[in-house]
C-alpha positions as CSV (number, residue, x, y, z in Angstrom):
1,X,58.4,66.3,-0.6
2,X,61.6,67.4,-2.3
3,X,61.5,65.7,-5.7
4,X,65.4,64.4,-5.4
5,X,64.2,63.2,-2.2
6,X,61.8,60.0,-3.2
7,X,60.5,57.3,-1.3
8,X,62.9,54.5,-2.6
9,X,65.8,56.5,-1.5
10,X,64.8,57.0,1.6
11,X,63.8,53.4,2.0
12,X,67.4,52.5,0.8
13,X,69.0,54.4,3.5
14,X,66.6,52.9,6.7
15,X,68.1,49.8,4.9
16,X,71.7,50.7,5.8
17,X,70.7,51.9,8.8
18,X,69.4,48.5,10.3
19,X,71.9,46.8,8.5
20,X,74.4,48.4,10.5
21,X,72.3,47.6,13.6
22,X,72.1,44.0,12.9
23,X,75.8,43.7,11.8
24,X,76.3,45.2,15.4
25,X,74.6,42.9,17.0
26,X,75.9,40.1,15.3
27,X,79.7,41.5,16.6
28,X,78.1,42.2,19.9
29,X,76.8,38.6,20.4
30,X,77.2,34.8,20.0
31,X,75.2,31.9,19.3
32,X,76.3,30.8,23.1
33,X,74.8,34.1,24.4
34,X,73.3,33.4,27.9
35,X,70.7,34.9,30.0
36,X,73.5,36.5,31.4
37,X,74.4,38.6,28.6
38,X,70.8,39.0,27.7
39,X,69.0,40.1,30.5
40,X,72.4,42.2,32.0
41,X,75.7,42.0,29.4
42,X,77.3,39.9,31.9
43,X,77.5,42.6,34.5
44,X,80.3,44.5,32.6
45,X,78.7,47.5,30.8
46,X,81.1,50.7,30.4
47,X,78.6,53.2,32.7
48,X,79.7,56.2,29.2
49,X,78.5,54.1,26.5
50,X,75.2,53.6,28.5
51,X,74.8,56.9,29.7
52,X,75.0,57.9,26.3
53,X,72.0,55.3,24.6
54,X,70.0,56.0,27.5
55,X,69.3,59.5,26.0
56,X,67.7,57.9,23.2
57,X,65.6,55.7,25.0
58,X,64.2,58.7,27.2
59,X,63.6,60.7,23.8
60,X,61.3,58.5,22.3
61,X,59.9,59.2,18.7
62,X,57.0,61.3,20.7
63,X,59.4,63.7,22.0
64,X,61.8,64.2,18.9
65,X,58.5,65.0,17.2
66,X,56.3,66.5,19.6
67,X,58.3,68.9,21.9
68,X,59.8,71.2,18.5
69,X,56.1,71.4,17.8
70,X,54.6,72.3,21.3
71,X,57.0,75.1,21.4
72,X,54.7,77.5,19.2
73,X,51.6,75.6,19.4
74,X,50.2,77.2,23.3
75,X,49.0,75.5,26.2
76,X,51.1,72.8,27.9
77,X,55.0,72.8,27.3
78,X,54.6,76.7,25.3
79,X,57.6,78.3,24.1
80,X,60.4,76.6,26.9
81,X,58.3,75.9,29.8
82,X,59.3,72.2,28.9
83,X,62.6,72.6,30.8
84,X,60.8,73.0,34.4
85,X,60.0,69.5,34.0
86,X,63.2,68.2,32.7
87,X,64.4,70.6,35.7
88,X,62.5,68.2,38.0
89,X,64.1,65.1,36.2
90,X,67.4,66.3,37.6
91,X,66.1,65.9,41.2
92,X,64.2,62.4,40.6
93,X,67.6,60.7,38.7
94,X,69.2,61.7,42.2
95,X,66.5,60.4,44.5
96,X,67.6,56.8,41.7
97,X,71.0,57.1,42.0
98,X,71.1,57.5,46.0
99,X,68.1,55.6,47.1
100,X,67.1,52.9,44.3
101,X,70.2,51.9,42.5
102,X,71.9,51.1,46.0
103,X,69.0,49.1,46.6
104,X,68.3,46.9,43.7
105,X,72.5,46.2,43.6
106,X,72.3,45.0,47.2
107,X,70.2,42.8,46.2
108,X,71.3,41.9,43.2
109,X,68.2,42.1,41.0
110,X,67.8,41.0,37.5
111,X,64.3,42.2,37.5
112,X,63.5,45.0,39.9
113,X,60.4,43.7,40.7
114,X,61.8,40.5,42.5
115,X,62.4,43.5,45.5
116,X,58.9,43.3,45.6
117,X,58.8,39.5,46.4
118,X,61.5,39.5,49.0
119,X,59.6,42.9,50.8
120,X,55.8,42.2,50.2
121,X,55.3,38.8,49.1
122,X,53.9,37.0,45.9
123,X,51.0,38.8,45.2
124,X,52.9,42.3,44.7
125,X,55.5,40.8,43.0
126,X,53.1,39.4,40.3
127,X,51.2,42.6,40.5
128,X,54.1,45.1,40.0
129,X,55.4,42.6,37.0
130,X,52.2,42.5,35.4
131,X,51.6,46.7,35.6
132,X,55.1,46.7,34.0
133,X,54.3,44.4,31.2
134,X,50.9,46.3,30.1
135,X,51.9,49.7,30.7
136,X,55.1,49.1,28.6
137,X,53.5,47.7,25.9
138,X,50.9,50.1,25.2
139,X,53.3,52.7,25.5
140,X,56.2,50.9,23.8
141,X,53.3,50.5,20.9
142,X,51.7,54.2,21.1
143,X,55.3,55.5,20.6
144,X,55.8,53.0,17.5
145,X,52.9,54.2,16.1
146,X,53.0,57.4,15.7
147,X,56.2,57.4,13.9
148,X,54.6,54.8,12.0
149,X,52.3,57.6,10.8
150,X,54.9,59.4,9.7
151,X,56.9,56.6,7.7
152,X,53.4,55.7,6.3
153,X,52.5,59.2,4.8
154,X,56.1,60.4,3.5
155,X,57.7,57.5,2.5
156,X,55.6,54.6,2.0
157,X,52.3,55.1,1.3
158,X,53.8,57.0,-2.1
159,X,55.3,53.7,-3.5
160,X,52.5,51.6,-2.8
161,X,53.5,49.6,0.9
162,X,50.5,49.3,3.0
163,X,50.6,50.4,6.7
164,X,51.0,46.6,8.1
165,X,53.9,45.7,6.1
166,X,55.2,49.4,7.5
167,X,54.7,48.3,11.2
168,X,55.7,44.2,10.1
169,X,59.0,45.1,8.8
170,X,60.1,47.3,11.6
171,X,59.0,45.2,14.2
172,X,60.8,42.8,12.5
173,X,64.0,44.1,12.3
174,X,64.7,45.1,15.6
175,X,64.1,41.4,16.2
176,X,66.7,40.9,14.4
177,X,69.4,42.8,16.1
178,X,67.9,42.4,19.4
179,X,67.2,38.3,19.8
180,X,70.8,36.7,20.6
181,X,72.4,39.9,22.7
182,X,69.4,41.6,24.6
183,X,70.9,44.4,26.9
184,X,74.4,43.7,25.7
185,X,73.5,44.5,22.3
186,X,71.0,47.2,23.0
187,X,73.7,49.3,24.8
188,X,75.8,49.6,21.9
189,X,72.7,49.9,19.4
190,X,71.3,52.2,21.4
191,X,74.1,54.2,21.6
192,X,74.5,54.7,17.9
193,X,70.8,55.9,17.5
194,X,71.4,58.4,20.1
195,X,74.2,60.1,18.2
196,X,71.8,59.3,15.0
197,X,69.4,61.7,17.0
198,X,70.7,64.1,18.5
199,X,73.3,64.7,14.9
200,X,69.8,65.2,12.7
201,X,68.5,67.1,15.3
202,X,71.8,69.8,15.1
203,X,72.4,69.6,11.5
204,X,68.4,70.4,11.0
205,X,69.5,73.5,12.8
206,X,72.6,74.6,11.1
207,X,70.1,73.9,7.9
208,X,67.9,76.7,9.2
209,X,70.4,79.0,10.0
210,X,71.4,78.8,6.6
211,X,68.3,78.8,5.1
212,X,67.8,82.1,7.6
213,X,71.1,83.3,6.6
214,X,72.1,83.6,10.0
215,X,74.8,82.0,12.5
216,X,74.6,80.3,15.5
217,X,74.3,83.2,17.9
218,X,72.2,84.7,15.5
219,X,70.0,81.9,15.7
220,X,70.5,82.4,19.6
221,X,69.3,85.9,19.7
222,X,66.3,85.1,17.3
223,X,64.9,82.9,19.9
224,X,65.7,85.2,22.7
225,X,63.7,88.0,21.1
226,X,60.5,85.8,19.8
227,X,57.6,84.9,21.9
228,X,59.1,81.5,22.2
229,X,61.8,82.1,24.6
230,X,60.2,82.1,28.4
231,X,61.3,79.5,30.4
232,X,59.7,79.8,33.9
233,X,55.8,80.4,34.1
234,X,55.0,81.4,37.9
235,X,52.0,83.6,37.0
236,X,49.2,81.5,36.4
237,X,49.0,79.5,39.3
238,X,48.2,75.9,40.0
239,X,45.3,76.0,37.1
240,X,48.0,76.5,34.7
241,X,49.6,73.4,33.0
242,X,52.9,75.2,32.3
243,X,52.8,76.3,36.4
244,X,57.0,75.9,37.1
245,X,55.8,74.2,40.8
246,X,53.5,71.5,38.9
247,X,55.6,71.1,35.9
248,X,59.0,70.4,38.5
249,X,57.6,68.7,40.6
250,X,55.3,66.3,38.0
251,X,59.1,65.9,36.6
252,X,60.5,64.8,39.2
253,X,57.8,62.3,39.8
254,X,57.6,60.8,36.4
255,X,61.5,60.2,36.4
256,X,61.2,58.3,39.9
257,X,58.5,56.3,38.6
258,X,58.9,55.7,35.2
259,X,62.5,55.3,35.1
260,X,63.2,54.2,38.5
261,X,60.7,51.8,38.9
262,X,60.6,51.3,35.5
263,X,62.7,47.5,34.5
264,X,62.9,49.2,30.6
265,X,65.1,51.8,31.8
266,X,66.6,50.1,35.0
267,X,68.1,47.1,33.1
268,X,70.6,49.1,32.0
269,X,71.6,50.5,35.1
270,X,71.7,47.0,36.0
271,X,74.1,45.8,33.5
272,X,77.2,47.3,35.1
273,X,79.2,46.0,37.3
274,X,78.9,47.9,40.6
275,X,76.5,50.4,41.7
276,X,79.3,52.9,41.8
277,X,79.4,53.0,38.3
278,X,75.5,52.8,37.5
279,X,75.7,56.0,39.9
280,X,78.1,57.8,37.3
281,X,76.4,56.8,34.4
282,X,72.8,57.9,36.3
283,X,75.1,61.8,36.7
284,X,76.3,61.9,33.2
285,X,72.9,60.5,31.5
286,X,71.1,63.5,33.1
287,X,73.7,66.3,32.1
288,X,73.1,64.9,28.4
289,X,69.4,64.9,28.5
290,X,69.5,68.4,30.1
291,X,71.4,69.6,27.1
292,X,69.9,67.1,24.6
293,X,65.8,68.8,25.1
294,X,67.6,72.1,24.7
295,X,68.5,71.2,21.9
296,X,64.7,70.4,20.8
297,X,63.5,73.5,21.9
298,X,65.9,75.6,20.6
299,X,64.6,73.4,17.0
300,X,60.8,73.7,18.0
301,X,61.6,77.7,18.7
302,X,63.7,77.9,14.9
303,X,60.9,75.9,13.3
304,X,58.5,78.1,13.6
305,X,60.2,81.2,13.1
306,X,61.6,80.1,10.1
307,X,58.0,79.0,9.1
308,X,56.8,82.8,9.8
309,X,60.0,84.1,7.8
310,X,59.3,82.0,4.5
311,X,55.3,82.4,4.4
312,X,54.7,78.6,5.6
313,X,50.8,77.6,6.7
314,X,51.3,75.7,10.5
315,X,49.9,72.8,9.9
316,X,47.2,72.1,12.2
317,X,48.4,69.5,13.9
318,X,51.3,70.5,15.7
319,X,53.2,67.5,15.1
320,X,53.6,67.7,11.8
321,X,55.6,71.0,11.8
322,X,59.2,69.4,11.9
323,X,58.5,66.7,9.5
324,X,57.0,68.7,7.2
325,X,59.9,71.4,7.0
326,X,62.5,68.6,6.9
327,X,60.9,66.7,4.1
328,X,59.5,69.3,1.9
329,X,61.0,72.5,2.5
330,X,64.7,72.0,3.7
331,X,67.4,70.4,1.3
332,X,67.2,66.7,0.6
333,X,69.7,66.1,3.2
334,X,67.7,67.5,6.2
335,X,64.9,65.0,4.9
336,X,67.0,62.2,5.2
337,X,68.8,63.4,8.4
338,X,65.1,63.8,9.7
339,X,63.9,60.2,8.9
340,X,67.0,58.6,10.1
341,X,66.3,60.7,13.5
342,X,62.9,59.9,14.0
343,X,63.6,56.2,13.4
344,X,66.8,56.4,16.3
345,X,64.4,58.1,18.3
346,X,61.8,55.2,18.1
347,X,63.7,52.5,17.5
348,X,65.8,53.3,20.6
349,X,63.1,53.5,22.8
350,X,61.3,50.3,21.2
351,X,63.8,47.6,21.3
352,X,64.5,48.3,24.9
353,X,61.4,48.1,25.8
354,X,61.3,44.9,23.8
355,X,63.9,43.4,25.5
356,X,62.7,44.3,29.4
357,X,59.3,43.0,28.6
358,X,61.4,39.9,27.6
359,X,63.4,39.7,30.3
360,X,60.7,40.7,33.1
361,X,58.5,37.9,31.8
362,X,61.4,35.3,32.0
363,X,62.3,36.7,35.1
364,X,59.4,37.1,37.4
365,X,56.6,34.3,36.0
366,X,59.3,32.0,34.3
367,X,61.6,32.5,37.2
368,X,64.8,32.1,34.7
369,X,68.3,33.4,36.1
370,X,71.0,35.1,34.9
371,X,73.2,31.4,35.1
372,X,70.7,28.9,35.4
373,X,72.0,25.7,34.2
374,X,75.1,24.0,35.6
375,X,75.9,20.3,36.0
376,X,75.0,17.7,34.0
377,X,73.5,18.0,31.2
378,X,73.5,21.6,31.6
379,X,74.3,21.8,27.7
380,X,70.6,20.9,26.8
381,X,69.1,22.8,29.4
382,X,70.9,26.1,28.4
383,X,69.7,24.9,24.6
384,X,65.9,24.9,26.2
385,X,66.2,27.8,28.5
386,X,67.4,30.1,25.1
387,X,64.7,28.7,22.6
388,X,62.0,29.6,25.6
389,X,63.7,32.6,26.1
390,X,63.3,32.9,22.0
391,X,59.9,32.2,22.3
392,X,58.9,34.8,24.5
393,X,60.8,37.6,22.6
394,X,58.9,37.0,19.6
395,X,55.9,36.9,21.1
396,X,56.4,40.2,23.0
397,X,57.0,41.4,18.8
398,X,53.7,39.8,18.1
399,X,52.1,41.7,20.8
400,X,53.6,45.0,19.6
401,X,52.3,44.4,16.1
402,X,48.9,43.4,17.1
403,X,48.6,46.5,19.3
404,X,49.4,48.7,16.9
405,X,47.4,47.0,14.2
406,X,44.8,47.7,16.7
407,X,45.5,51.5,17.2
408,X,45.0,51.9,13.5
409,X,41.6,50.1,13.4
410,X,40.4,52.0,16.1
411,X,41.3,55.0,14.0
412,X,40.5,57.3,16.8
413,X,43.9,59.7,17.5
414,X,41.8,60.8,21.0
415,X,40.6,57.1,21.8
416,X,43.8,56.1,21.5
417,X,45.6,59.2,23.7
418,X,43.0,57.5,26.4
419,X,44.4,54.5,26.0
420,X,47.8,55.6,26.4
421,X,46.8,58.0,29.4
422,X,45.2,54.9,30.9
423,X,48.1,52.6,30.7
424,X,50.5,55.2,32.7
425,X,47.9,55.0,35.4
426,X,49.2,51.3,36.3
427,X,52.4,53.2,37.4
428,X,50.8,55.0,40.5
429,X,50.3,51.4,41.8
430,X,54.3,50.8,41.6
431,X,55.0,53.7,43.2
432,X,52.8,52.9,46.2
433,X,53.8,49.3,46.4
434,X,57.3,50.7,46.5
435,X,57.1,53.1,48.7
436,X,55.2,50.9,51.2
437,X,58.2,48.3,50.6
438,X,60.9,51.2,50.9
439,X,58.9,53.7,53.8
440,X,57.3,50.7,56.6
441,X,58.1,47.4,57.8
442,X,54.6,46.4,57.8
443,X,53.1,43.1,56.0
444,X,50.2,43.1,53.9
445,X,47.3,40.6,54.9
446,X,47.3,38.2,52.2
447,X,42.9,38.3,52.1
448,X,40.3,40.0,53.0
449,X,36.6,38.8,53.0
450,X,34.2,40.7,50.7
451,X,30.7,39.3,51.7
452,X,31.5,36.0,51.6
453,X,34.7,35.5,49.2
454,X,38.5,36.0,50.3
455,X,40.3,38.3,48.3
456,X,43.7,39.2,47.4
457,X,44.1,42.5,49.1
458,X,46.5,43.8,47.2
459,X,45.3,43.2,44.1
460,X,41.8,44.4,45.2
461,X,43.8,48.1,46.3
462,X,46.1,48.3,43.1
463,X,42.9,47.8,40.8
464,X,40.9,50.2,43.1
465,X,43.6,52.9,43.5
466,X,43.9,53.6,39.0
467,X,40.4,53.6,39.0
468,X,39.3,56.3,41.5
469,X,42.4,57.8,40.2
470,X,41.1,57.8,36.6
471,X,37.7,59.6,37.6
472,X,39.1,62.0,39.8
473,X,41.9,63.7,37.1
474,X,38.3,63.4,34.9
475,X,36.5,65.2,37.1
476,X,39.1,67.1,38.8
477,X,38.8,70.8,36.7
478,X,34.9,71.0,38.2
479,X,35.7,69.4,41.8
480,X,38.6,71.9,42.3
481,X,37.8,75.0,41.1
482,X,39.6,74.7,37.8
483,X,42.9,72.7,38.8
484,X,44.2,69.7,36.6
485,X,46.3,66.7,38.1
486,X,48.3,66.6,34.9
487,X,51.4,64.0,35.6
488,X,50.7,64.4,39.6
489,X,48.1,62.2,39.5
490,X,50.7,59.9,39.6
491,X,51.2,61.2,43.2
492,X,47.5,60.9,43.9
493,X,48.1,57.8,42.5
494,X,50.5,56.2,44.2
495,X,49.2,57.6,47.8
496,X,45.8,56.0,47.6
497,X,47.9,52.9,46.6
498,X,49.9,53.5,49.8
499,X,47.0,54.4,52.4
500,X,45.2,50.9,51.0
501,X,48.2,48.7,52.0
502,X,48.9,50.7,55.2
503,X,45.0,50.3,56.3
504,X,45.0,46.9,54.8
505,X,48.9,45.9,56.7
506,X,49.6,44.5,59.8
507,X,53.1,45.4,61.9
508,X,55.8,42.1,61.7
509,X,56.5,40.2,64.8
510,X,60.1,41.5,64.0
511,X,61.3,44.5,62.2
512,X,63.1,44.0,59.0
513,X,66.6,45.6,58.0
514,X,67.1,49.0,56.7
515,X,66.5,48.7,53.0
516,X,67.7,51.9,52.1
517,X,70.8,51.7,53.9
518,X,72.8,52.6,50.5
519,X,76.3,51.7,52.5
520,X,77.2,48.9,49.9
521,X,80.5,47.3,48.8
522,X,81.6,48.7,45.5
């Protein structure tokens, strides 16, 4: 590391960092904060400002790591071949902002997952809650985690701070500035580390270019006339993970699924006052995303040249290529600009995710509302509603901990990848309980008899549906002739989801409205 770049100094400036968070949140909020503000800022979030800090959430700390370093390392998301999936985002935020967002704002959902009630009935409500709540936290963990790593090895593992007091004092200060406002202070917050981001990620540029003595389109023509500059990949067929039909189409189906059906990411959307306006933030937030992962590529693609131009060993693991340029072989300032990135980048994504798990446990097993108490005595029974509310939020932070406390012991970077993996199967469920909801009027049976026991059938088909699911993309390379699933196993996913409750369904003695007539008043 750059010797005027030590540990304390960095560890002062993180300090500033969440100090400005928390004083934001502290403007951002009162001690009278409601549900209301916390679960949806009152209804009256500015569709910019959100469009903006949803960028940061979708660049988590994995991506603002990982994706500079794919760019060089081969196989999946080589040189540019990352943009045919962000490609397929663009179609899957308009199949949000035309189908889903109509939708939940008819309805007016707090958690998105009550559509789920009202369309299939108790059992898929708690179901599609529950998928939410362990899929989010392992991955809301995972993501932590790994930047953990990083903090751990260049800033405090050299003065001394074990790795639990790393994770403790994180976790706790997005506590901090995310207990009293939720959403409503999580839109500005997030905000903020989105700029934070996106700012280290173009000054770490310029740095390059200097360091490369070269200008912008200079920098433009290097990448155009390295090996790191293809964007589509049609050649290899469907074996190839970089294929532009699987990689567009898988993006497409993880932004549908894991944004739309997704309460982390939804909320937001949720938080503004018509649907008109969470259709304009929905336009904007994916022009910015296009743009921002350029950005990252373009890094990933300057990374490594710059690494062939000064003599620099790639470090074997491919993540480590931008932190190690920014911390040891850039100027101080790209270091710091670096750690104050990777932080946004987590930090963003993890207090979000903090907050939905929050609110989607009040909401759907709680059953708190947005304006719950009213009458008399309605005083002391907003008091007990907040301090349960309290309760739940740091509980959800004790969770985080313990899971990541748990990812180090198992010490096991491909154990944990599995577990990770295996928590983003619990998605293909929500996209077939969805699309059941969204596609038939049909009703579920509540039971079937297995020898000589009722059970739930829905909860029978969304526990059978990830596991065949699991052992097919396992087994899929020898089955098919060389062909991997990749992210479409969420299709695969989701459709053996969907056959179950269709074979499992009988037709309603009348048929329900159009819920995707998206003809609302704005």
């Amino acid at each position: 590391m750059n010797a005027s770049l030590s540990p304390l100094a960095i560890l002062g400036i993180v300090a500033i960092y969440f100090a400005i968070l928390v004083l934001v949140s502290f403007l951002t909020s009162s001690k009278d904060s409601d549900n209301s503000d916390f679960f949806l800022a009152g209804r009256k979030s500015a569709w910019p400002l959100v469009a903006i800090g949803m960028v940061g959430s979708s660049l988590s700390g994995v991506t603002f790591i990982s994706i500079p370093g794919a760019v060089g390392a081969g196989g999946v998301n080589q040189a540019f071949s990352y943009m045919q999936v962000v490609m397929g985002y663009l179609l899957g935020y308009l199949v949000i902002a035309v189908v889903l967002l109509p939708l939940y704002y008819r309805m007016g959902l707090t958690s998105i997952y009550e559509y789920l009630h009202t369309r299939i009935g108790w059992h898929g409500y708690k179901i599609g809650s529950f998928y939410f709540l362990l899929s989010r936290t392992i991955g809301a963990a995972f993501r932590m985690f790994l930047v953990a790593i990083v903090l751990q090895r260049f800033v405090a593992a050299p003065i001394g701070i074990p790795f639990s007091v790393t994770v403790a004092a994180t976790i706790l200060l997005i506590w901090l500035y995310t207990f009293r406002g939720g959403i409503k202070t999580i839109i500005v917050t997030d905000t903020l580390q989105t700029v934070c981001m996106l700012a280290a990620a173009a000054i770490t540029v310029a740095y390059i270019g200097n360091a490369l003595e070269t200008d912008l389109g200079g920098m433009v023509r290097m990448i155009g006339q390295s090996n790191y500059s293809q964007w589509f990949f049609f050649e290899g067929g469907w074996t190839d993970p970089n294929n532009f039909f699987k990689q567009f189409l898988s993006g497409a189906l993880i932004t549908i699924v894991m944004t739309g059906l997704d309460q982390d990411m939804m909320q937001k959307n949720l938080s503004m006052p018509n649907f008109r306006d969470a259709q304009k933030n929905m336009f904007a937030f994916s022009i910015v995303l296009f743009f921002a992962n350029v950005l990252f590529l373009g890094l990933g693609a300057l990374l490594y040249i710059y690494a062939s131009t000064v003599g620099l060993t790639i470090p074997p693991t491919s993540d480590l290529l931008y932190p190690t340029i920014a911390l040891v072989n850039l100027p101080p300032v790209a270091g710091v600009l670096f750690i104050l990135g990777v932080i946004a980048a987590a930090y963003s994504s993890a207090d979000s995710a903090l907050t939905a798990l929050t609110t989607s446990f009040c909401v759907d097993f709680l059953g708190m509302r947005e304006n719950q108490a009213e009458g008399a005595g309605a005083q002391e029974q907003r008091m007990s509603i907040k301090r349960q509310r309290l309760l739940v939020h740091s509980g959800f932070s004790l969770l985080l901990f313990l899971v990541i406390m748990g990812f180090e012991l198992i010490n096991n970077q491909a154990v944990i990848n599995d577990l990770f993996k295996a928590a983003g199967y619990t998605y293909g469920p929500l996209l077939g309980l969805f699309a059941f909801g969204l596609l038939t009027n049909f009703r579920v049976r509540e039971t079937i008899v297995v020898g000589n026991t009722h059970v739930p059938a829905l909860m029978l088909i969304c526990l059978l549906a990830p596991i065949i699911s699991i052992l097919v993309d396992r087994y899929s390379a020898v089955l098919l002739g060389g062909f991997e699933f990749g992210f479409l196993i969420l299709a695969f996913n989701g459709l053996l989801t969907f056959i179950g409750l269709v074979a499992l369904s009988e037709s309603p003695d009348e048929p329900e409205e159009d819920m995707l007539d998206p003809t609302l008043n704005s």
